[in-house]
N, C-alpha and C positions, 0 to 999 in steps of 0.2 A: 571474478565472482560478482553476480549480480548483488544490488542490495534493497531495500524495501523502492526507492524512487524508482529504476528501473522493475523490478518486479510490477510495479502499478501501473504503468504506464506501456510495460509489453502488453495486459491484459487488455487496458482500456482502452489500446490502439489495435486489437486482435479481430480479427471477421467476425461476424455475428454467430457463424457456422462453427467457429474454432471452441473447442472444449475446454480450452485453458482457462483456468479457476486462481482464485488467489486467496489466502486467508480471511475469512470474516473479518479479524480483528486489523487486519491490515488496512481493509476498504472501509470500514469503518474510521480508524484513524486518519486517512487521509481526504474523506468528506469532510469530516470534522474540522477542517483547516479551509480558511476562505479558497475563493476559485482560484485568483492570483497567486497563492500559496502554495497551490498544489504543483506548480510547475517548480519549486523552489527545491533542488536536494536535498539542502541541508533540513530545512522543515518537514519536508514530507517521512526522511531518514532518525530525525527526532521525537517524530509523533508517532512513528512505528514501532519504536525502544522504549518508548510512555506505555504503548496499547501494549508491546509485549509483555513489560513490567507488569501492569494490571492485571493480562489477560495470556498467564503463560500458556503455551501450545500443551496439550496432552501427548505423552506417547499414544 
């Protein structure tokens, strides 16, 4: 099971061409976190469960 750090980082290593999208609230959380940071699991995986908390997903 992937989880937010892989989710962000299949997108943002994805072709330009490729369709694959990712949550607002995910890509948001994870700019939000310095550059160095973002490479970081466990932070990228904790800022994602923050952004969730705040900003639950809609059915």
């Amino acid at each position: 099971m992937m989880d937010a750090f892989d989710r962000f980082w299949q997108w943002a290593d994805k072709p330009l061409e490729n369709p694959l999208t990712i949550p607002a609230e995910l890509h948001r959380a994870v700019m939000e976190l310095a550059p160095d940071d973002r490479r970081d699991r466990e932070k990228v995986n904790d800022a994602a469960a923050h952004a969730k908390k705040d900003f639950p997903v809609r059915p």
